[in-house]
N, C-alpha and C positions, 0 to 999 in steps of 0.2 A: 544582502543576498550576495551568494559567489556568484563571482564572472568568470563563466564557463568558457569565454571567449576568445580561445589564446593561438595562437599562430601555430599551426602545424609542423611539427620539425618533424622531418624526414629523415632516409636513409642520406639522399643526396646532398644534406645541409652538413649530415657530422663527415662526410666523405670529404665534401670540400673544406671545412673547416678543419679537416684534420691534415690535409694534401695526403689523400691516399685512394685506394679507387674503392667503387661500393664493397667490391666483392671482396678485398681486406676487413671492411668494417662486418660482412657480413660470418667470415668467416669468425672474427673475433666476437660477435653475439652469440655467434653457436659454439663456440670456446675449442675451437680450431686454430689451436697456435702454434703448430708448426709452422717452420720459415718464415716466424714471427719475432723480432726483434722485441724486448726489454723494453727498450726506448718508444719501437712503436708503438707497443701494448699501451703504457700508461698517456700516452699523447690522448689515444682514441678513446680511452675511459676521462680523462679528463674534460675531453671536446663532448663525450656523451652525458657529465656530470652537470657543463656550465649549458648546455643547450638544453636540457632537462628532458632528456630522448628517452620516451617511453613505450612506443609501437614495439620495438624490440622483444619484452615480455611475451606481448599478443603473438608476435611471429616465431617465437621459440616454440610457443605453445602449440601452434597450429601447423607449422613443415618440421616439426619432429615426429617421429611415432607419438600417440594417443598417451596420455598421461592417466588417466582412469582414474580424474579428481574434477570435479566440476566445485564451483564457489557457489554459498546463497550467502545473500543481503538481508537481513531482518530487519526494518524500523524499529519492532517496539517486540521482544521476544517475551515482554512479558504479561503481555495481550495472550489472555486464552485460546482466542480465535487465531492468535498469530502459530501457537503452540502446537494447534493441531495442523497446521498450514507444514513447520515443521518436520513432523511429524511422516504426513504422507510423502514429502518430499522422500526422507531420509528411508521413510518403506522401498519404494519404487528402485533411487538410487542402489543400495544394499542389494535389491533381488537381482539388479542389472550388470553386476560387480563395481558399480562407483561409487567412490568416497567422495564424502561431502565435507566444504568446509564452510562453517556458519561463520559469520559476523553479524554482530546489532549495533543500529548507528541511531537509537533512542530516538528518532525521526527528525536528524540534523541533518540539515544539508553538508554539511564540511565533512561530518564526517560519512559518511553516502560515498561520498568521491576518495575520502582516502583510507576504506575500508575496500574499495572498488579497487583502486591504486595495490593495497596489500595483497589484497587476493590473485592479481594480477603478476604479483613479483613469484606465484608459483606457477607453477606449466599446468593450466588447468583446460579442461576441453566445452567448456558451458559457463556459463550465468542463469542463474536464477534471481530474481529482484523483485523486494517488496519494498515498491519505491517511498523515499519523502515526496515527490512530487515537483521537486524544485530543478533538477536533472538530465530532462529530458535531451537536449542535445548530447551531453556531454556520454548518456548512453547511448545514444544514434551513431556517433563517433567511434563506439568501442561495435557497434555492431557492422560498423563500413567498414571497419578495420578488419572484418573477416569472425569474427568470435560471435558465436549462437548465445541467445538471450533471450528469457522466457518472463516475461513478466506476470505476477501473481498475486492476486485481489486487487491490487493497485496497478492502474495503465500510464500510456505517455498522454498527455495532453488530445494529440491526432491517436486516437486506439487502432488504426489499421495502419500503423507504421513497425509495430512491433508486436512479433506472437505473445498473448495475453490471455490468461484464465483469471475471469473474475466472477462476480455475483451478478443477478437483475437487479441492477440496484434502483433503474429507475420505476418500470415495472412495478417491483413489489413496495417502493414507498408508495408512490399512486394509488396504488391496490389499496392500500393498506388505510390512506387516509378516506378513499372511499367508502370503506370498511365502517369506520368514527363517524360518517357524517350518516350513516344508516343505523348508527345502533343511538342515536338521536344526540351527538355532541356538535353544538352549534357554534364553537371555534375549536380550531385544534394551533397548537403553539408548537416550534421545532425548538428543539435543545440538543446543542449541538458543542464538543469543540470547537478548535479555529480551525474552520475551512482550508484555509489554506489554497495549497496546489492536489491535495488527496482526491483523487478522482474519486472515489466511493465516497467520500463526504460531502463534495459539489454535488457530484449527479444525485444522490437522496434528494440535497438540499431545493435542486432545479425540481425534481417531480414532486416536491412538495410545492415550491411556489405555482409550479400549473397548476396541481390541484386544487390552492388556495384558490386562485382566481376563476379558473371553469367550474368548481364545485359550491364555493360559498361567494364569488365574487367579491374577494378581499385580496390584501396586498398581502402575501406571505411574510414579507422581509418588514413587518412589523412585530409580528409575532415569532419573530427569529429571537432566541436567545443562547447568549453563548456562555460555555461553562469552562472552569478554570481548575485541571483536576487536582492542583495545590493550593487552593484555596476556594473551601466550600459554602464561602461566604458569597463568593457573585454568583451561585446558584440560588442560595437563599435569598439575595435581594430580586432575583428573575421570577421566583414563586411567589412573592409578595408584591412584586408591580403589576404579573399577571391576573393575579387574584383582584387587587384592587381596583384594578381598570376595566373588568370584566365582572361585577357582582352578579349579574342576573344570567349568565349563560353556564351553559353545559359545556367542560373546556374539557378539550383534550391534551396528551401530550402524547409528543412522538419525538424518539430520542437515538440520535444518528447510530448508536453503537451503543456494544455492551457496557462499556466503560461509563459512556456519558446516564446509561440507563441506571448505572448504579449509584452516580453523584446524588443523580434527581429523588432518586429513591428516599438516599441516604437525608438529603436537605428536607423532602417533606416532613419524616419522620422527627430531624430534629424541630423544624418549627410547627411541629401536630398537622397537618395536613393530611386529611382520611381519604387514601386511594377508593374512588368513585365519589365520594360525598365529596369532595374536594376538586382534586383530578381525577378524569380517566387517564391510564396511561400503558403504553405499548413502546415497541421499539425493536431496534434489528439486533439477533444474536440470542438465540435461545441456550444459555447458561443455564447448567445446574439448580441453581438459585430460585432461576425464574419461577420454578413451580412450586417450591415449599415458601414464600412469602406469602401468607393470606393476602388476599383471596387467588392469588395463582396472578402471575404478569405473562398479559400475551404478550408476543417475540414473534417476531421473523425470523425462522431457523435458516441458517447456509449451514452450506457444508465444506469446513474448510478443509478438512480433512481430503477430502474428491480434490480441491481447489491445488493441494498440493500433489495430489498424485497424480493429477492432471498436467501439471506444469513438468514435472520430474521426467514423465511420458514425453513428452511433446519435445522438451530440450533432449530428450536421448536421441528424439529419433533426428533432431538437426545433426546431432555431432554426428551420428552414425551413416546419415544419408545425404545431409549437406543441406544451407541455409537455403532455403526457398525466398521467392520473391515476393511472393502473394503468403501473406503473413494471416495468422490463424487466430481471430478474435472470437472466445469461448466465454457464452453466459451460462452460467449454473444457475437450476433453478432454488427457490425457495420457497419456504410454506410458511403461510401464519399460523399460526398455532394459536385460538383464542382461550381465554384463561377468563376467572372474573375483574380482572381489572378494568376492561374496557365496557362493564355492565354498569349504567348510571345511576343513582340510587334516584327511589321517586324522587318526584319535587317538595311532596307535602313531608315526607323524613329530612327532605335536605334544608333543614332548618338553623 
C-alpha cells in the first residue's frame, strides 16, 4: 500500500528555503517575472523541484480566472457501468460549457494519485472521482486545499466527508437476498471480487452478511467466495466446493457486479451447471445480456448514467457557488428486475 503520509510543504517552506519572501515565490507560480532576476528564478524552481511543492497547481487553479476544464478519475473505464457513469458526466459538463478530462487508473492505487497529480498540473476548476478506495486522505488533502470534488458510485471510507452520488447498495442487496429466501432458496452464497477498500463491494458485502444471519441464521463469510477475473478457474473451484458442501439445498447466488455476474455465468456453463436446477442466480447491474440468456437473469438495475449526471451537477454547482461544509451524500435508487433465474426447479425434476 502507498503511504499517503507525507509532510506538508508549504508556500513558507520554499520561501525560506529559497531566502526570498512568499510574495516572490508567489509571484513566480503565477509566472509574474518581472523584477525578476535569472538567478532568482531558477534558485526558486529548483527549491520547488527538491521540496516536491505541489499546492501551487491547486492555487493557480483557483485565484486565477475560471479555467472551464474540470478532471474525472475512472478506475476501470471499461466497466459498462463505468461507461455510462462517463457518459452523463461528459452530457452535463458539454451543456454547462465544461471540458472534461478523463483519466483511468484500472483501480491502482499509484496510479489514482498520479493521474490525480496529472490532472492537477492543468488549471482545472473540479474533480470528479471514481475512487480505488485506498485514497482517502490524500483526496481530503486536495479537497482542504480549496479544490471542489464529487465523488461518484464509489465513497470515502467516512461518506459525509465528501459530496458523493452513489447506489442503495445496502438496501437493495438486503432486499434482494430476502427476495431468494421467499421464492424458496435455502442458502444463498456471495461471489464477489476482492473487496477491497470499494465502498459498493463492502457495503453489498455487509447487507449480505446481516441478511445471512437475521434471515437464515448463518455466518455469511462462509458462503463468501471470491472471484479472480483472469483466471476462471478459482470460480470454477468456488462452484464445485459450493455444490459439494451443500447437496440437499436450494442455493442461491448473488453476485457483487456485472462483471463478477458474468465470470459466474461463464464458469457454470463451462462446468454444466443448469441455472435453477443447479443455481439460482441474481446480481447488481442490469446489462444487455442479462435478458437474452435463457431463462432471462434477474439484476439489480442502477442508473449510472443519473449517477454521472448527478455528480457533473453537483461539482458545477461547487465551482460556481463555492465548497459547502455540510457535504451532500446521494443514494440513487434501484429496481430488481426478476427474470427466470431465480425460479427453482421442482425438487422431483431436480434430479
Amino acid at each position: 500500500m502507498v503511504d499517503n503520509k507525507r509532510a506538508k510543504i508549504t508556500i513558507d517552506d520554499v520561501a525560506e528555503k529559497a531566502k526570498v519572501s512568499k510574495t516572490t515565490i508567489s509571484r513566480y507560480i503565477n509566472g509574474k517575472y518581472e523584477y525578476m532576476s535569472e538567478t532568482t528564478r531558477e534558485t526558486i524552481q529548483k527549491v520547488i523541484e527538491e521540496l516536491g511543492y505541489r499546492p501551487s497547481n491547486i492555487a493557480r487553479s483557483l485565484k486565477s480566472q475560471k479555467s472551464g476544464a474540470v478532471g474525472c478519475v475512472i478506475a476501470d473505464i471499461t466497466s459498462p457501468f463505468s461507461s455510462y457513469i462517463v457518459k452523463g458526466i461528459n452530457d452535463v459538463c458539454k451543456k454547462n460549457g465544461y471540458q472534461v478530462l478523463f483519466v483511468n487508473t484500472d483501480n491502482n492505487q499509484q496510479s489514482e494519485i498520479e493521474s490525480i497529480q496529472s490532472l492537477m498540473d492543468n488549471k482545472l476548476d473540479g474533480l470528479i472521482v471514481n475512487a480505488t478506495g485506498y485514497n482517502d486522505e490524500y483526496l481530503m488533502e486536495i479537497q482542504e486545499e480549496g479544490m471542489p470534488i464529487v465523488m461518484a458510485d464509489r465513497c470515502l471510507k467516512n461518506k459525509y466527508l465528501m459530496d458523493s452520488v452513489t447506489t442503495q447498495n445496502y438496501t437493495s442487496t438486503y432486499e434482494c437476498i430476502k427476495f431468494l429466501q421467499k421464492q424458496g432458496y435455502t442458502k444463498v452464497a456471495f461471489f464477489t471480487q476482492e473487496l477491497g477498500e470499494i465502498s459498493s463491494r463492502y457495503e453489498r458485502h455487509n447487507a449480505y452478511i446481516d441478511a445471512m444471519a437475521k434471515l437464515y441464521s448463518l455466518d455469511g463469510n462462509r458462503y463468501t467466495y471470491l472471484v479472480d477475473t483472469d483466471d476462471l478457474s478459482v470460480c470454477t473451484k468456488g462452484l464445485r466446493k459450493l455444490k459439494e458442501e451443500n447437496p440437499e439445498d436450494e442455493i442461491g447466488i448473488f453476485t457483487v457486479n456485472g462483471v463478477t455476474l458474468m465470470d459466474v455465468l461463464t464458469a457454470m456453463n463451462k462446468e454444466g451447471f443448469a441455472i435453477g436446477k443447479d443455481f439460482g442466480i441474481c446480481g447488481f447491474d442490469d446489462w444487455g445480456w442479462a435478458s437474452l440468456i435463457p431463462p432471462g437473469i434477474t439484476t439489480i438495475t442502477q442508473d449510472s448514467y443519473a449517477t454521472g449526471v448527478m455528480a457533473a451537477q453537483l461539482l458545477i454547482k461547487r465551482i460556481e457557488k463555492g465548497i459547502s461544509k455540510k457535504k451532500k451524500f446521494i443514494e440513487l435508487p434501484t429496481q430488481l428486475v426478476v427474470r427466470g433465474s431465480t425460479t427453482p426447479y421442482p425438487r422431483e425434476n431436480n434430479e
